[in-house]
N, C-alpha and C positions, 0 to 999 in steps of 0.2 A: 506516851508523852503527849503534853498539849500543846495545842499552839502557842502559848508564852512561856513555856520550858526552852531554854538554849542547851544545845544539841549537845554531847559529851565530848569534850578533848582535851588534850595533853598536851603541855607546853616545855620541852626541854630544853634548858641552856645550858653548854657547850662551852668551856675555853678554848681556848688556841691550842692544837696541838693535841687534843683530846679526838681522840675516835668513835663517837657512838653509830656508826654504821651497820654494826652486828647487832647491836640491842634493836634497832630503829628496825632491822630488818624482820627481825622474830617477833617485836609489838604488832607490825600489817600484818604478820601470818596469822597470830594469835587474838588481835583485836581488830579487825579491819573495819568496823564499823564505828572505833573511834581514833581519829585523824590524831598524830604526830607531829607536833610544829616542832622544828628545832629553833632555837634563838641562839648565838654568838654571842657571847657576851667577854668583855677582858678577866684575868682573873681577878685582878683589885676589884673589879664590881660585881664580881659573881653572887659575895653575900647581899649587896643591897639590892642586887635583880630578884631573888630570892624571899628577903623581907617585904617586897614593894609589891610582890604579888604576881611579878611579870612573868614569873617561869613555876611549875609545877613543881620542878625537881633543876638539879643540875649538876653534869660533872664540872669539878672546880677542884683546884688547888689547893693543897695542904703544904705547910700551919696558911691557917685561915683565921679569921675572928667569927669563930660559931657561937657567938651569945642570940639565943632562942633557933637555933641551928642542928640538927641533927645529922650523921654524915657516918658515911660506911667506905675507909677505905677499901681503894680497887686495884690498886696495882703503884710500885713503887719503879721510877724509872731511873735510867742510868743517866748518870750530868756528863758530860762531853765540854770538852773544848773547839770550839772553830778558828781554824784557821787558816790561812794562805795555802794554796795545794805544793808550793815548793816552799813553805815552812816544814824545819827540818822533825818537825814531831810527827807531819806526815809520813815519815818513814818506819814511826812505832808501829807497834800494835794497841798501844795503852800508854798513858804515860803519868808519872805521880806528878803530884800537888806543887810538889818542893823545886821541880825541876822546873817551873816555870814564876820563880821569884823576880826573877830578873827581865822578865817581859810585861808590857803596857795592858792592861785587865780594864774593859771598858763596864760598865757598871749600869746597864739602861736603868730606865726610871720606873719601869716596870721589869724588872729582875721578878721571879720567880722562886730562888733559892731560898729567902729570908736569909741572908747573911746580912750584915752591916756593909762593909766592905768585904769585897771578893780581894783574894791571896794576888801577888804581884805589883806592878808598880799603878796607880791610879792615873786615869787621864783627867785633860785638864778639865775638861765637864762629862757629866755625864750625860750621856744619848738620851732622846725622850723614848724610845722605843726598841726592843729588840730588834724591827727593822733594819732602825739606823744604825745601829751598833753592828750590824751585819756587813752594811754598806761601809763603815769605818775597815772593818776586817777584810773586806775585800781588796780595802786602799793601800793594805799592806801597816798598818798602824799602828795594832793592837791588836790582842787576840778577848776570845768570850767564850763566855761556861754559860751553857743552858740544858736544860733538858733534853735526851736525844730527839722528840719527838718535834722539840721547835728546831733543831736544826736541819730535819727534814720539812720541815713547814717552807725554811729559808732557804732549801738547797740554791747554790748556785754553782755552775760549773768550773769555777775558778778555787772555789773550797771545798776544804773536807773538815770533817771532825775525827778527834778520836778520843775513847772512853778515860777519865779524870779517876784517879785515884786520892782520899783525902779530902773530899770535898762533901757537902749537903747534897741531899734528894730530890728530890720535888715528887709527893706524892698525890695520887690523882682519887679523888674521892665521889659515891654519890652522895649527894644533900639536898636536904626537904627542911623546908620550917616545920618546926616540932610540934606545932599546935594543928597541922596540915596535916597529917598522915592519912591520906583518904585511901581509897579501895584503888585509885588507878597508880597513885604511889608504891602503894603494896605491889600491883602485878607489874609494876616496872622494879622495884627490887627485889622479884623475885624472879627475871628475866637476869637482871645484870649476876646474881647469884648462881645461874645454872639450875633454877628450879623446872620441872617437866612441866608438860601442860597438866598433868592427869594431878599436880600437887594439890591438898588441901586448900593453899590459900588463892586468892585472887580469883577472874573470871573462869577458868577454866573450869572442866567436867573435875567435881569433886568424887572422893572415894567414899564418903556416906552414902553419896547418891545410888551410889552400885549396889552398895549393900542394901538398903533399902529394897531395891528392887530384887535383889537377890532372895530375901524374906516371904515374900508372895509364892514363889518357887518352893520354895523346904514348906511350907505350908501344905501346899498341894501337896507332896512327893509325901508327907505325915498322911493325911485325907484317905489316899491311895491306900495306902499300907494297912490302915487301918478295917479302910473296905477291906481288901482283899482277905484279910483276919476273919473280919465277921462272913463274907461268902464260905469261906474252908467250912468254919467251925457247921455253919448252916448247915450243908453238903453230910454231913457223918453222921451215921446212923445214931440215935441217943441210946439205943440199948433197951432190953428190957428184963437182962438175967440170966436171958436162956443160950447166951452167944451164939443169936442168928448175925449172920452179917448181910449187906446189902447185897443186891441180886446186881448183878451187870447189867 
């Protein structure tokens, strides 16, 4: 590398409630010599953090608008409702969709579900943030459907949630602009995949490589063999008719 080469790294953005802590940990094992930025980013802007250049790759939220967008779902999560810890749904295990027609469904401005309108009664505005609409629920108010990962985001000791039956996903994806798919994209989706270090693709020790040097070996071990042929055959009397044989 020269002095006007910029140094290699990775720039990953993160929505809310996404965990890349196990990828980020297995990149320092596997690539320590190129540095791991994470970026936060909300999910409404995850694509345009992504088109503008700002982040390498990023996990983000599905349905998404992937126009020049590439994305490999990663896991589909369970939607939860929060609510009051002496709201009587706290005493489920689970509760359906249907059963909560009759209760205030607050609808932040950044929802996640892609629904239009969430199931139950609508409040009078809606919250600018998941935050707020948490703070609402705590007020005793309204209740909120999010993804179970934002409700641990939001725990508070006054609520709980419990798993929604009837309701949308929110699935969690990686994505790369499509024209981008470089060699350190590759070995991060072949990280979030569960690929080994020893795989084909990415920086790791490849298996041509082995073999490769495996070849020089069977060479030699051919070489050998061959010698050893022509020493026997040298070694025996050639004969001349009479069957003398060699003397000890």
């Amino acid at each position: 590398m020269t002095g006007s080469e910029a140094p290699l790294s990775f720039r990953l953005g993160y929505v809310p409630g996404a965990t890349p802590a196990k990828w980020v940990r297995i990149w320092r094992q596997r690539l320590p010599d190129v540095p791991l930025e994470l970026v936060q980013v909300s999910a409404a802007d995850a694509p345009g953090l992504l088109r503008r250049g700002e982040a390498d790759a990023g996990l983000v939220r599905l349905p998404m608008d992937r126009t020049d967008l590439s994305a490999i779902p990663l896991y589909t999560e369970t939607t939860v409702v929060v609510v009051p810890k002496d709201h009587v749904v706290a005493a489920v295990d689970e509760v359906a969709v249907e059963e909560l027609a009759d209760e205030v469904v607050f609808h932040p401005l950044d929802d996640v579900l892609g629904w239009d309108r969430p199931p139950g009664r609508p409040a009078i505005e809606r919250p600018a943030t998941t935050a707020d609409a948490i703070e609402l629920v705590a007020a005793g108010v309204g209740l909120l459907f999010v993804p179970q990962s934002l409700a641990r985001l939001h725990h508070r000791k006054d609520l709980t949630y419990r798993p929604v039956t009837g309701v949308p996903q929110s699935r969690v994806a990686l994505s790369w602009p499509e024209e981008e798919t470089t060699d350190l994209v590759e070995e991060f989706i072949g990280i979030v995949r569960g690929r080994t270090v020893n795989s084909t693709r990415g920086r790791g020790p490849a298996q041509p490589e082995a073999k490769a040097k495996a070849k020089p070996k069977a060479r030699e071990k051919a070489k050998a063999k061959e010698q050893r042929k022509r020493s026997g055959s040298a070694g025996r009397p050639k004969g001349d008719g009479r069957g003398r044989t060699r003397r000890r």
